[in-house]
Each structure stands twice: as C-alpha cells, then as structure tokens.
C-alpha positions in Angstrom: -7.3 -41.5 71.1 -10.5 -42.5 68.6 -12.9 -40.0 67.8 -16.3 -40.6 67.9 -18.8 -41.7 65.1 -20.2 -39.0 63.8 -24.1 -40.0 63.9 -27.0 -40.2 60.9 -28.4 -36.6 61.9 -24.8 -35.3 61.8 -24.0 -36.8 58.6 -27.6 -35.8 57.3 -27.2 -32.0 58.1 -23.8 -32.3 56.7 -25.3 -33.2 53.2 -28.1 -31.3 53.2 -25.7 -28.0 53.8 -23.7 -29.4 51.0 -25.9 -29.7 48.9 -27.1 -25.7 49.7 -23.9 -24.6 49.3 -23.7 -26.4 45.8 -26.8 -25.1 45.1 -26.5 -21.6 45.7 -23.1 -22.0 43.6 -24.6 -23.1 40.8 -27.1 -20.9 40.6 -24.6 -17.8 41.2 -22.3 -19.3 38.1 -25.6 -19.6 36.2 -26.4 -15.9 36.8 -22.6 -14.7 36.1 -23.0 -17.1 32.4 -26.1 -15.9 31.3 -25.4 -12.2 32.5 -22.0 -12.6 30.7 -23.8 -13.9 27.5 -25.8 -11.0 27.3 -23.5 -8.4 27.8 -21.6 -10.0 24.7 -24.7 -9.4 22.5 -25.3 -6.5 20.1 -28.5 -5.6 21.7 -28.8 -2.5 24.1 -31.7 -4.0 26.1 -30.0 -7.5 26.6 -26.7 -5.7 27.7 -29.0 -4.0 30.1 -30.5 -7.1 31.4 -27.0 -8.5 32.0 -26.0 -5.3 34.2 -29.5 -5.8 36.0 -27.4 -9.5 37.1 -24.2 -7.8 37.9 -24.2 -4.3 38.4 -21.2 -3.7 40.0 -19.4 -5.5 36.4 -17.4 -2.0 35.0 -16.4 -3.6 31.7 -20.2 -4.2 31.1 -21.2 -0.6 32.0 -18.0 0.1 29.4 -19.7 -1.9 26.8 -22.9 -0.5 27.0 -21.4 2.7 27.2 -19.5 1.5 23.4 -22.6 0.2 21.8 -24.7 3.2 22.4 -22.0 5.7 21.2 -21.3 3.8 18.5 -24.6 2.2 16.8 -24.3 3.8 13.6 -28.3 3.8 13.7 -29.4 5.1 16.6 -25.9 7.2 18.6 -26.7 8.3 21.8 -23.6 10.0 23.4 -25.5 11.3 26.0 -26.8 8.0 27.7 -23.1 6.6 26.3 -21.4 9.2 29.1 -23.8 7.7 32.0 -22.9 4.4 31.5 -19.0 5.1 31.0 -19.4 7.2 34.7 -20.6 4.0 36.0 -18.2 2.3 34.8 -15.0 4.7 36.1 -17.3 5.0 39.3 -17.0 1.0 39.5 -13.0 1.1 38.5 -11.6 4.4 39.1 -8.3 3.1 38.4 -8.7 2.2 34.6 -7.6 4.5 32.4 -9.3 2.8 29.4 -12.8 3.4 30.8 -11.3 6.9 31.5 -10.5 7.4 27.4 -14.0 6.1 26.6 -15.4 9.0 28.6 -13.4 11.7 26.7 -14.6 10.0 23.6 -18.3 10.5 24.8 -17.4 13.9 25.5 -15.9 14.8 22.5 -18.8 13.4 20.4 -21.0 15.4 22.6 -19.2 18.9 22.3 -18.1 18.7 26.0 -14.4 19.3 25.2 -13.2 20.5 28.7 -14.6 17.6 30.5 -13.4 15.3 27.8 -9.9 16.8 28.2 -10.2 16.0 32.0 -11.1 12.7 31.5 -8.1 12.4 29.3 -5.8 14.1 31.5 -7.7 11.8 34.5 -6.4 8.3 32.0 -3.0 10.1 31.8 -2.7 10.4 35.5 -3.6 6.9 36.1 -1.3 5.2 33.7 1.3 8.2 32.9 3.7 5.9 30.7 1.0 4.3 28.7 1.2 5.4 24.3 -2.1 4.2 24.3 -3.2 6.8 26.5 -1.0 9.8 25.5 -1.6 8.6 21.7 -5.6 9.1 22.0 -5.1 11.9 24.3 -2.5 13.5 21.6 -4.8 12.9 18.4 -7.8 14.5 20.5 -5.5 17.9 20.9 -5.1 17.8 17.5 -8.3 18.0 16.5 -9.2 20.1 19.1 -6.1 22.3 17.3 -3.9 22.3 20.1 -1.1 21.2 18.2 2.1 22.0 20.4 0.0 20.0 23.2 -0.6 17.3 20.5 2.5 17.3 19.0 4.5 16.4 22.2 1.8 13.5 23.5 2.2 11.9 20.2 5.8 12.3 20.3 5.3 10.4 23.9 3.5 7.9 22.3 6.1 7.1 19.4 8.6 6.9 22.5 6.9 4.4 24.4 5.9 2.2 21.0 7.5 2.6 17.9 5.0 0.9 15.8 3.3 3.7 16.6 5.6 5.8 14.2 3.9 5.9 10.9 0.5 6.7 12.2 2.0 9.4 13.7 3.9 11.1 11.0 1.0 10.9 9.3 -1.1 12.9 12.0 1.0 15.3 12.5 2.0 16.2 9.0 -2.0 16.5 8.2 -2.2 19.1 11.2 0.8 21.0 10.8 3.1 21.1 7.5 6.0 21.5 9.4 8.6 19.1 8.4 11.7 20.5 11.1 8.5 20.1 13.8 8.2 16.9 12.5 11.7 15.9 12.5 12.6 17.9 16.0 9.7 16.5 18.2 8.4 13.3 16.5 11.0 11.2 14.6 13.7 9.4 16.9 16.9 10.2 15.3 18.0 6.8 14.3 17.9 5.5 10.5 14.8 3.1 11.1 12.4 5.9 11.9 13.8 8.5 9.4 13.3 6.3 6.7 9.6 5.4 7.6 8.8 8.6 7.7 10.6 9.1 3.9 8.2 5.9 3.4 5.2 7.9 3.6 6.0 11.1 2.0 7.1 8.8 -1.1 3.5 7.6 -0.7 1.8 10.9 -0.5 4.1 12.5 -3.4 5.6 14.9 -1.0 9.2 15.1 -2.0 10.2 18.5 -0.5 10.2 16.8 3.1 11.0 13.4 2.0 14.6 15.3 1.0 14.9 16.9 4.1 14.5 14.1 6.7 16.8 11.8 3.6 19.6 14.3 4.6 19.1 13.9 8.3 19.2 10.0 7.3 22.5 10.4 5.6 24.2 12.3 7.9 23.6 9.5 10.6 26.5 7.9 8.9 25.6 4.9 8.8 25.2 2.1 5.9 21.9 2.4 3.9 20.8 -0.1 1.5 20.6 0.9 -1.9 16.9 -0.5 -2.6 16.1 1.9 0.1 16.5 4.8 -2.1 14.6 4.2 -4.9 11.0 5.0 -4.0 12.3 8.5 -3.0 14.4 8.9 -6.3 11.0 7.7 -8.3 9.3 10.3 -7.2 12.2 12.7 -7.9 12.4 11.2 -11.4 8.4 12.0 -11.5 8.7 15.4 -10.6 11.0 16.1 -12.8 13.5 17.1 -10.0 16.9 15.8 -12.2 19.4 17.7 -9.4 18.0 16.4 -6.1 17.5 12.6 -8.2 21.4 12.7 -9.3 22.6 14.2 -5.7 20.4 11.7 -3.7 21.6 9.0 -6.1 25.4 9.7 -5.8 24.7 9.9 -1.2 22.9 6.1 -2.1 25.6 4.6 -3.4 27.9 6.1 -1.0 26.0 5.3 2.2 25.6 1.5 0.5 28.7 1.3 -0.4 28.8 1.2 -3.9 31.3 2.6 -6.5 30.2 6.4 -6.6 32.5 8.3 -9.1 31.6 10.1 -12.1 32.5 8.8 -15.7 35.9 9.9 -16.9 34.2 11.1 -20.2 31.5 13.3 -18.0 29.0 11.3 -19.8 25.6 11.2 -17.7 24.7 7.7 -18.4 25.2 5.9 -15.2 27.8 2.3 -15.6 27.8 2.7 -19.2 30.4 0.1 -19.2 27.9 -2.5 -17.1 30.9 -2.9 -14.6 28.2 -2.7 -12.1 25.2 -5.1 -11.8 22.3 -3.5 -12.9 20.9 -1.7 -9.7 17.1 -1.7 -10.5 16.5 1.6 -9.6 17.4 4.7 -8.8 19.6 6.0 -11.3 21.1 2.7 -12.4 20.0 0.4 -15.2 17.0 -1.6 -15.2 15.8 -4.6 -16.2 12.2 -6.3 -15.9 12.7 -9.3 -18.2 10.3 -9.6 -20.7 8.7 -12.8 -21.8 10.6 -14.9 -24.0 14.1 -12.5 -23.1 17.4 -14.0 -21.4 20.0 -11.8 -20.3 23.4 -12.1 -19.4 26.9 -10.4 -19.1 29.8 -10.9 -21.8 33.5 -9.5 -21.9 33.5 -6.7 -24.9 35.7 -7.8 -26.2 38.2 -5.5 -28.3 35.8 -2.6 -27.1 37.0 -0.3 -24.3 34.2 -1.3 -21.7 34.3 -3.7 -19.1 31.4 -6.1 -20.3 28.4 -5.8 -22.8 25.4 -6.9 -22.4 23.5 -9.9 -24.4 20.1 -10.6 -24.8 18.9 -14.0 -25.9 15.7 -14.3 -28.1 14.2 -17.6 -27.6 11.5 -17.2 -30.5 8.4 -17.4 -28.5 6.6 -13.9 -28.2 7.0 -10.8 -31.2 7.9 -8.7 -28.3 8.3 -5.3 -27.4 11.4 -4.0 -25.9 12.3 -1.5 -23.8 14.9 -2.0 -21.7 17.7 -2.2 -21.0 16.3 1.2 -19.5 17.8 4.2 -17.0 16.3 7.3 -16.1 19.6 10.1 -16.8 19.2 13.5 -15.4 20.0 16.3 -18.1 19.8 19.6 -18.5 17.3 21.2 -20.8 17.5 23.5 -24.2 21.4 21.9 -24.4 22.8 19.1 -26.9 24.1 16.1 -25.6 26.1 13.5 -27.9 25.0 9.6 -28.0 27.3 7.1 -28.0 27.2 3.5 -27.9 27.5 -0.2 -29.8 25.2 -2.8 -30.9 26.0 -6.2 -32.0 23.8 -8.9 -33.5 23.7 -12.5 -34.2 20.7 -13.9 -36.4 18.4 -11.4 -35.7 15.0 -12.6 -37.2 12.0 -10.3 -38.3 12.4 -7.2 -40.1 12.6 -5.2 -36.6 15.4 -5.3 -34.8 17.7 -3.7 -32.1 18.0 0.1 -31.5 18.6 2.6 -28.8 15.5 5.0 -28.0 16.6 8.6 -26.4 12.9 10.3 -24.9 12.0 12.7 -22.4 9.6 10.5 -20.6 7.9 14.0 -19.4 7.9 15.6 -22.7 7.7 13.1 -25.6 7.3 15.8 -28.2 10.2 17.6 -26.9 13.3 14.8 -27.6 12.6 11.7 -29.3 16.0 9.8 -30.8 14.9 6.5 -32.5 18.7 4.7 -33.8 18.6 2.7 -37.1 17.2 -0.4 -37.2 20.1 -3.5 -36.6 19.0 -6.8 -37.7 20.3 -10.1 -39.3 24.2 -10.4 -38.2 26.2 -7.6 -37.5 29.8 -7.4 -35.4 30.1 -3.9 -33.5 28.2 -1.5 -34.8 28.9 1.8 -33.4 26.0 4.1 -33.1 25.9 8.0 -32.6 23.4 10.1 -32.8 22.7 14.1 -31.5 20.2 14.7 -28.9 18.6 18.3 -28.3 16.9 18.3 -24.6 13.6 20.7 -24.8 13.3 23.6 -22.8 11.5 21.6 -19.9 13.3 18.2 -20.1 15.3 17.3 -17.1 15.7 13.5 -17.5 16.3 11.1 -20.9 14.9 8.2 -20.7 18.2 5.5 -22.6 17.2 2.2 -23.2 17.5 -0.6 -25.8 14.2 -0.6 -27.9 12.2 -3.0 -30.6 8.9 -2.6 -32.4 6.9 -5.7 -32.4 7.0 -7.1 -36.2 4.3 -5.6 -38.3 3.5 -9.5 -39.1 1.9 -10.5 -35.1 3.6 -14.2 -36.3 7.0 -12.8 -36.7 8.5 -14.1 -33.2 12.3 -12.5 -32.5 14.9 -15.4 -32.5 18.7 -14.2 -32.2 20.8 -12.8 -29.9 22.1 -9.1 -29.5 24.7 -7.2 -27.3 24.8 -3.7 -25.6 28.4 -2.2 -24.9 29.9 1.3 -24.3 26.8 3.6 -24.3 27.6 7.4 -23.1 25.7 11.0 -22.9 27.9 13.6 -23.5 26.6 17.2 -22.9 28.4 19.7 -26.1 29.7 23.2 -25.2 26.7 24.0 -27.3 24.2 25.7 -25.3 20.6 26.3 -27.9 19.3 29.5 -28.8 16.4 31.3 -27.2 14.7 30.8 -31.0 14.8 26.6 -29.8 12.6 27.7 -26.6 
C-alpha cells in the first residue's frame, strides 16, 4: 500500500520544530561550554557564575569549594565547607567530595565533624588507600596514632607505592620501629628494604639494622649493591661491629664467598680473588682520570692476582684508591702487610700505601715509603696503633701530586698480598 504525500504545511512544521529543537540544543551546549569554561578559571566569582548555569554540577561546587580553601591570599574555610556540602548534597555517593569536607573541617578546627566526614568517604568506598591514606594521616595529626597507624597500614595494603610515604609518617609520629615493622611493612624483601631506604636517608641506623635483620631472615637472595647505603652509614657512625656483621649476612644472602682470611687479617680479599665489590666492605675503585686498571697473576707471590694500574701521562694526579673501609678495634696494634711493584714510574712521587682513621686523622696516620722508577716486589710492612676512638682504617694505595703541577705520572704499578693483622698487644691506658 503507498502512503500518502506528506503536504507543504506538514513538511513546514516539521522544519520549523527542527530547527527549535536544534536551537534549543545549541543554546543548552553553549550554556554547559561557557559554564564549563568558567568553572576551570582561577577566579572565585567566575566559578560562581558557572554554578549560576549549572547548579546541580557537584564537581563545580567541589572546585569552588578547593579554590576558596586553598587561595593562599585570601582562605576562607568557612564558605570552603558550604560549597563542599553542596557538593556531597549533589553526589552523596563520592567519597572524594566527602574527604574535601574533612579537609575543610580540619582547617577550620571542627575535628569531630571532619572525622565523620572521613569516616562518611570510608563507608562509601571502604577498600579505597586513597581514602584510608588521608583519613590515616588526619588521625595522626590529630595524635590518634593506633587509629592512624592501622588506616595507613590499610592503605600500604591496597597500594604499595604507597609504602615509602608511609614509613615516613609513621616513623615522624611514633619512633617505634617493631610498630613500624608489625603494622606497616609487608613482610616480603621489597618493602623491608624501602623502608631501610629511608632510614639510610635520614641517618637512622639503629632501625635500619633492625628491619635489615628481618630482611635477612626472609631467606632469600639479596643483591650485594643493596647493602651498601646501609653499611655507609655504619661506616659514618663509626659502628665497625654492625658494618662487619651486616657485611659478612651481604655476601651470604648474595651469594658471595663469605669466610674470613686464614691469617685473621681484617683486610677484606686482600688477595683480589674477588672483583672489587664497590662498597660495603670490599675494595673500591672510582677511576681517576688518566688511571687504567686491570688484574694480573702474582706471580711467584702467594696471592691469587695483583692489581696493576696504568699511568697514561696525562693528569699529575692524586691517588687514593685502591681504597676499603676495614673495621678495627681501637687502642690495639695491628701489623701491615703488603707488596708494591713498579715499572717506570715517572715524577719524584710515587706509589705507597696510606693507613688513616678516616674519623680521627690525628689519631692513626701510616704513610709507606715512597716507590718510584722500577722496582720488582717490594714488600712493605709497617705497625699501625688504632687511637682510643678509631673503629675503621681507611687502606688504600696513595700518591701526592708532583710538587712540579707539569710532572704528569707515566708508568705502571701493581698491588698484591696486603693484610691487617691485629698483635696480642693490647696499648696501655698511658696511650688513651
């Protein structure tokens, strides 16, 4: 069957109420655009003017609610709490307009309501961190720090980034490391040794010990590198036990050789079996300008390799490494032992070995005699006296730059066999 035409005054109205429907569109989208631009601005009374176009917008009544608490100028908390209770009146069910209410409270002194509105957020969204972190750090200040404690804890569970933050927090509110560990830290290696992160960072090395032990006892592999930053600060504090036994639990846990020099000597790889660890306890090496360095067999010496370094000519440099940081004990005489060979040595300062206390210079300072030219295996001994307050010896290879600035160090030398070796002697009270 055919329809019938539709006529000119049907087709007419048809247009026209097109064209109305268009119209009123448009001029809806243009109200939505222009109250959307200003609710973006950073101006209180064109935010307002937005609202006036949309009132029933939450996240505007949120905004202005954020720029009034906020402006570092003018803060008005008070008229900040109206608009944020328009905005939860709006969208009951968002717990981040919920927070910003608490916030207003807590700026405002109102603590209990600001607590409900946090415990309001909570309720919404119950397995949000953001939520239990804001409401956790609130209870904190607030000095409710069980409360705290376990929402931040929450919040760590929920997002781990959250972990350092939070270590942080709760550390600055209660000094409690076992709370720390107990309620905060998951046990798993990861977050144990972010937390030792940040008490390396904040020279705290009582509780970075602690949680390394808990670390440790996880059993499982830890890379070496990881330990160093804590055994720094051990080496700064002039800690020399906890530095040697957290030293000796790194190389176990990285798998690394771990036993103790047959001759009891406190120098760490002494033979350079070992490449050199660059930290810790182990030998290190920053190479110097115009210094190459390499590994040789030594020969008819007892060791397993020597080292060489290569002068190329180019810098009168100052050496000081070869270096490793040795724990000692103090007021007691250790014996030095080790060899030096060199191979055209220029300049009239060559190679020695330098024994400090890097704490207590004036306490122990063992310069060896100066090697230069070309020598075979020299063997070089020398007595070393600790000072009532030394804990470490600083060992390393040492050169003064040439008194003449052009005198650039060409040559080669080699590092084999070097040992600390404590005497039975134990010094006097008159050496104190």
């Amino acid at each position: 069957m055919e329809l019938p035409l539709v006529g000119n005054n049907a087709r007419r109205w048809i247009l026209l109420g097109s064209v109305a429907i268009a119209a009123v569109l448009i001029w809806q989208a243009t109200q939505i655009a222009l109250a959307n631009h200003l609710i973006q601005s950073q101006s209180s009374e064109r935010i307002e003017r937005g609202i006036r176009l949309v009132p029933g917008n939450a996240d505007a009544w949120d905004r202005l609610g954020r720029y009034r608490q906020w402006d570092l100028m003018n803060p008005d908390p008070s008229s900040a709490i109206e608009d944020y209770k328009n905005a939860v009146q709006r969208e009951p069910t968002s717990p981040y307009y919920w927070m910003d209410l608490a916030s207003a409270y807590e700026d405002a002194g109102n603590f209990g309501d600001a607590r409900a509105a946090f415990r309001h957020a909570e309720g919404i969204y119950p397995a949000s961190a953001d939520v239990a972190w804001h409401y956790g750090n609130f209870l904190l200040r607030e000095g409710m720090t069980e409360e705290g404690i376990s929402e931040i804890g929450k919040a760590v569970r929920v997002d781990p980034s959250l972990l350092p933050q939070a270590v942080s927090r709760v550390w600055h509110a209660n000094h409690d490391v076992n709370l720390l560990v107990d309620r905060i830290l998951p046990p798993t290696l990861e977050s144990y040794l972010a937390a030792i992160d940040f008490f390396d960072y904040a020279q705290e090395p009582q509780p970075a010990l602690l949680i390394w032990r808990r670390a440790v006892m996880l059993g499982e592999p830890i890379p070496l590198k990881r330990s160093f930053p804590l055994i720094d600060e051990l080496i700064w504090s002039d800690r020399s036990e906890d530095a040697e036994q957290v030293w000796l639990e790194a190389l176990r846990a990285a798998g690394k050789p771990h036993e103790r020099a047959p001759d009891n000597s406190v120098v760490w790889d002494g033979e350079f079996a070992e490449p050199f660890s660059d930290g810790g306890l182990g030998w290190r090496w920053e190479p110097p300008i115009g210094v190459a360095i390499d590994f040789d067999a030594a020969r008819q010496l007892s060791g397993t390799r020597s080292v060489r370094l290569d002068f190329g000519g180019s810098t009168n440099l100052e050496l000081n490494e070869p270096l490793q940081y040795v724990p000692v004990q103090p007021s007691r005489i250790y014996r030095f032992h080790g060899y030096l060979r060199t191979e055209r040595i220029s300049t009239e300062s060559g190679l020695r070995f330098s024994i400090v206390d890097p704490h207590h210079l004036s306490d122990t300072n063992v310069l060896t005699d100066n090697l230069t030219g070309t020598n075979g295996w020299t063997e070089v001994n020398a007595e070393v006296q600790t000072g009532p307050k030394t804990h470490f010896l600083l060992v390393r290879a040492f050169r003064r730059p040439s008194r003449l600035f052009e005198n650039k160090l060409t040559g080669t030398a080699w590092i084999a066999d070097v040992s600390l070796i404590a005497s039975d002697t134990e010094l006097k009270d008159s050496k104190q």
